[in-house]
PyMOL CGO cylinders between C-alpha atoms (Angstrom):
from pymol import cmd
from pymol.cgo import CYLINDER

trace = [
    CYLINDER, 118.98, 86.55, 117.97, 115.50, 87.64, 116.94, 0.3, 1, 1, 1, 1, 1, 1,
    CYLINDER, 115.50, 87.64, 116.94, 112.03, 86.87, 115.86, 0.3, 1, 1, 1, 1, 1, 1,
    CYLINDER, 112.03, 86.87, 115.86, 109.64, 88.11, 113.66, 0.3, 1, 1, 1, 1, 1, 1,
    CYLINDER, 109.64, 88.11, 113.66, 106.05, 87.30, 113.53, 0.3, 1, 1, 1, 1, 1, 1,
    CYLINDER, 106.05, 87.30, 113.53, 104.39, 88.75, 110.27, 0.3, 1, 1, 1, 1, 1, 1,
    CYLINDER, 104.39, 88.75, 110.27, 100.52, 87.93, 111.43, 0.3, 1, 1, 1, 1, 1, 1,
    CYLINDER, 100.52, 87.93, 111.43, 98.05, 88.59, 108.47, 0.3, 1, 1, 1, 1, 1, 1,
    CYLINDER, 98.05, 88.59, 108.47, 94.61, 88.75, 107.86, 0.3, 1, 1, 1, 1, 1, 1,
    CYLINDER, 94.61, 88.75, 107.86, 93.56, 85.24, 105.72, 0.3, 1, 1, 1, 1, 1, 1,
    CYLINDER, 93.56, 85.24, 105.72, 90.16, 86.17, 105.35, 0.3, 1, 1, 1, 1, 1, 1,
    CYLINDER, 90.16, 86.17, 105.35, 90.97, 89.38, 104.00, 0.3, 1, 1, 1, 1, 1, 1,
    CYLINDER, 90.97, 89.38, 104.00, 93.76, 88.25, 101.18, 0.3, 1, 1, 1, 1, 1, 1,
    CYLINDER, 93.76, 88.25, 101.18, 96.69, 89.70, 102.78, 0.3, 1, 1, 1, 1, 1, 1,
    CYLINDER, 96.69, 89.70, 102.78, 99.00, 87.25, 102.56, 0.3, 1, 1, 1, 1, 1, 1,
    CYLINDER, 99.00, 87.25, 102.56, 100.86, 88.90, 99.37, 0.3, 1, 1, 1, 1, 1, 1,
    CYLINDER, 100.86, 88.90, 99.37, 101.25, 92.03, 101.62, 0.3, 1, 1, 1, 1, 1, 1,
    CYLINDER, 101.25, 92.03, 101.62, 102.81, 89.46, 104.35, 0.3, 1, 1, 1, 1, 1, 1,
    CYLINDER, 102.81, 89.46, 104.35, 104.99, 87.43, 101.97, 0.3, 1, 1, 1, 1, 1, 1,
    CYLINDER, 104.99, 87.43, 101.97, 106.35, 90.89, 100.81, 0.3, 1, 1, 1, 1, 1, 1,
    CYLINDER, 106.35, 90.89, 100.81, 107.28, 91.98, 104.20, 0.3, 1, 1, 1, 1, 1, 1,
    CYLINDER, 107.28, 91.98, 104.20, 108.46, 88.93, 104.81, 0.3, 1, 1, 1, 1, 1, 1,
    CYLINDER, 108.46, 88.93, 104.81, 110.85, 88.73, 101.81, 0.3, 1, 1, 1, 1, 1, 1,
    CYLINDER, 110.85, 88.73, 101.81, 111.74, 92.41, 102.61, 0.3, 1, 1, 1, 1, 1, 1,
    CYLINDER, 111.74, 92.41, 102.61, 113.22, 91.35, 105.92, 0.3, 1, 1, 1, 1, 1, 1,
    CYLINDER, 113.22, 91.35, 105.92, 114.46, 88.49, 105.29, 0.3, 1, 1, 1, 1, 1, 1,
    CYLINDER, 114.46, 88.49, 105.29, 116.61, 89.99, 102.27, 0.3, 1, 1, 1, 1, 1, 1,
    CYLINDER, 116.61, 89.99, 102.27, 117.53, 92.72, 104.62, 0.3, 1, 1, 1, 1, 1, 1,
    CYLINDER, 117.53, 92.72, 104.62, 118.58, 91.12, 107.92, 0.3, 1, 1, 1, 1, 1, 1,
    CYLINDER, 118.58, 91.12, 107.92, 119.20, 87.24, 106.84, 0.3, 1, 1, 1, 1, 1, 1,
    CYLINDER, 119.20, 87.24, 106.84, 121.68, 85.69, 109.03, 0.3, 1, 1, 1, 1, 1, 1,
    CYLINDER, 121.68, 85.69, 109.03, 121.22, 88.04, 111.60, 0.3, 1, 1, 1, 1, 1, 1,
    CYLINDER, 121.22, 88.04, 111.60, 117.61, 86.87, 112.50, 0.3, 1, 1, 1, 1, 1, 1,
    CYLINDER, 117.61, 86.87, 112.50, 116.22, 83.94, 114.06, 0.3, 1, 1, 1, 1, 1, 1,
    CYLINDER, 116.22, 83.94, 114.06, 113.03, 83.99, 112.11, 0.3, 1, 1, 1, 1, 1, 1,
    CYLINDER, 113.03, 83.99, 112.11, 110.31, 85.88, 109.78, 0.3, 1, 1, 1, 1, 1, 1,
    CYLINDER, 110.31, 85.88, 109.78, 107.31, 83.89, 110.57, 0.3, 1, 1, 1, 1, 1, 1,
    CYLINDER, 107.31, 83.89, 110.57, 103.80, 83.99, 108.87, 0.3, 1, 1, 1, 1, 1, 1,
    CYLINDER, 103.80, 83.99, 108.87, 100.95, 83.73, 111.42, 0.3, 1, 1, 1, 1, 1, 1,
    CYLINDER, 100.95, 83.73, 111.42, 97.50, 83.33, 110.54, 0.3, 1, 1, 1, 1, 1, 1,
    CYLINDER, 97.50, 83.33, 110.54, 94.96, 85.96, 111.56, 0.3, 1, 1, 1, 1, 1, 1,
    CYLINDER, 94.96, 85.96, 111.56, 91.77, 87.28, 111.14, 0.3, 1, 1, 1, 1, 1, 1,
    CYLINDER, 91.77, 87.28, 111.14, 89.48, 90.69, 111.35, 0.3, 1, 1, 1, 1, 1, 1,
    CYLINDER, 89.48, 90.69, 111.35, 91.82, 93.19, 108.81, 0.3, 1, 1, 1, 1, 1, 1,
    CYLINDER, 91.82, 93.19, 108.81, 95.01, 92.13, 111.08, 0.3, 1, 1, 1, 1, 1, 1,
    CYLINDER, 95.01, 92.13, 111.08, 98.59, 93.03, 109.53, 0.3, 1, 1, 1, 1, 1, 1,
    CYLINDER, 98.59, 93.03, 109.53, 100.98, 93.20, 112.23, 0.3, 1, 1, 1, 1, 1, 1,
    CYLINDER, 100.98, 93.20, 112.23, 104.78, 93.02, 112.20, 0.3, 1, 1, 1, 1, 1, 1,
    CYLINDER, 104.78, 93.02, 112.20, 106.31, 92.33, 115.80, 0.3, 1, 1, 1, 1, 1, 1,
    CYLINDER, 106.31, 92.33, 115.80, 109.55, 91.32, 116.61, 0.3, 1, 1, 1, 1, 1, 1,
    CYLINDER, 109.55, 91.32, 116.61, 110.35, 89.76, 119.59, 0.3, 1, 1, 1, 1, 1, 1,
    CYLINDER, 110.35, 89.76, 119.59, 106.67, 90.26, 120.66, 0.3, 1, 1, 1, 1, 1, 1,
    CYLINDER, 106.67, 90.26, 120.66, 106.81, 94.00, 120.63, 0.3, 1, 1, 1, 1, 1, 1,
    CYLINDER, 106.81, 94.00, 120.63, 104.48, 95.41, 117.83, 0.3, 1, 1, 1, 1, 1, 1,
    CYLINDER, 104.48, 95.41, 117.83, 106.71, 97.62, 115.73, 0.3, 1, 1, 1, 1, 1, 1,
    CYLINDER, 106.71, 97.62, 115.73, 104.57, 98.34, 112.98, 0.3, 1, 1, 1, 1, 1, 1,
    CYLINDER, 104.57, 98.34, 112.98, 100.45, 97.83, 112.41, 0.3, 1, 1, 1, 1, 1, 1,
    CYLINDER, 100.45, 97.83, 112.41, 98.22, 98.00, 109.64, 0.3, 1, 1, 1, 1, 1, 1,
    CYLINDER, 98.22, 98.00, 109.64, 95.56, 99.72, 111.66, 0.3, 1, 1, 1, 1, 1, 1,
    CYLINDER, 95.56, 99.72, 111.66, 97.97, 102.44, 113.27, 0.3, 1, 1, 1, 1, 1, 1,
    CYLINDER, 97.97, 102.44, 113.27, 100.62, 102.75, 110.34, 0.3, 1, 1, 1, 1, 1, 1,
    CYLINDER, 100.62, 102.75, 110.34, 100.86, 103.47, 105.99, 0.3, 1, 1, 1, 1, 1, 1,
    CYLINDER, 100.86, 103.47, 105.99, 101.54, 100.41, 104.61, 0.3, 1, 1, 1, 1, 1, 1,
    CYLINDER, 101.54, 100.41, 104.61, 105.60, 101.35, 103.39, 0.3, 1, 1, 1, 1, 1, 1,
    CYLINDER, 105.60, 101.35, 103.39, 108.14, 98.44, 103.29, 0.3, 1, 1, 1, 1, 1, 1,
    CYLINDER, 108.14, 98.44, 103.29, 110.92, 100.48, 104.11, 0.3, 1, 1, 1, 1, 1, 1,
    CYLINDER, 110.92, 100.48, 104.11, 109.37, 102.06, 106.92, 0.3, 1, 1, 1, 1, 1, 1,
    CYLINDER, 109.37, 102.06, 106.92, 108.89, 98.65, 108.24, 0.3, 1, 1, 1, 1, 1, 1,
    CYLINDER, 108.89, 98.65, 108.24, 112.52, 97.78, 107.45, 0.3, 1, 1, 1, 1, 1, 1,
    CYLINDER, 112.52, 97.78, 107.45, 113.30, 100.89, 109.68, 0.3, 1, 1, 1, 1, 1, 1,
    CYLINDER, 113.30, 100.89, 109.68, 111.31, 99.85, 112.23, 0.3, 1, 1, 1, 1, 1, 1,
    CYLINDER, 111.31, 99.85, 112.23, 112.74, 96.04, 112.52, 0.3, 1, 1, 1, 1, 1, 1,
    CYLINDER, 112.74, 96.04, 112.52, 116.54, 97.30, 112.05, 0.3, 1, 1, 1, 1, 1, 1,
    CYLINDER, 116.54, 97.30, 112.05, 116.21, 98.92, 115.80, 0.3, 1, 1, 1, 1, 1, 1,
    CYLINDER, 116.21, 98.92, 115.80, 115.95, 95.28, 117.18, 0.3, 1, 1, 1, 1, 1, 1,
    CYLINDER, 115.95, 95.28, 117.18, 118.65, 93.32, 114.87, 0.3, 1, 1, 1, 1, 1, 1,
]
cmd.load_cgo(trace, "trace")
């Protein structure tokens, strides 16, 4: 099964963003996953990996739910 780690800035207030991807995924995959965790970070961090591969980051990416969705449904 898989993991998800959702790791979010708390400094910077993005826990909304990570509770939506969170919710996203979890609506999406359900059963099929192990977890959707929230981890707390810091300095801007909003990271989505799965399975400890990064497959989607604030810094590198546009924030876009389904293109996150995308991203995860290659490891489920």
């Amino acid at each position: 099964m898989t993991a998800i780690e959702i790791e979010y800035c708390v400094p910077c207030d993005f826990l909304e963003r990570a509770e939506a991807i969170q919710h996203q995924l979890l609506q999406q995959f359900g059963e099929r996953i192990d977890s959707a965790a929230l981890v707390t970070g810091d300095k801007g961090v909003l990271r989505v990996r799965v399975d400890g591969d990064v497959v989607w980051d604030k810094d590198d990416d546009e924030y876009d739910l389904d293109e996150i969705t995308r991203r995860t449904r290659e490891y489920v």
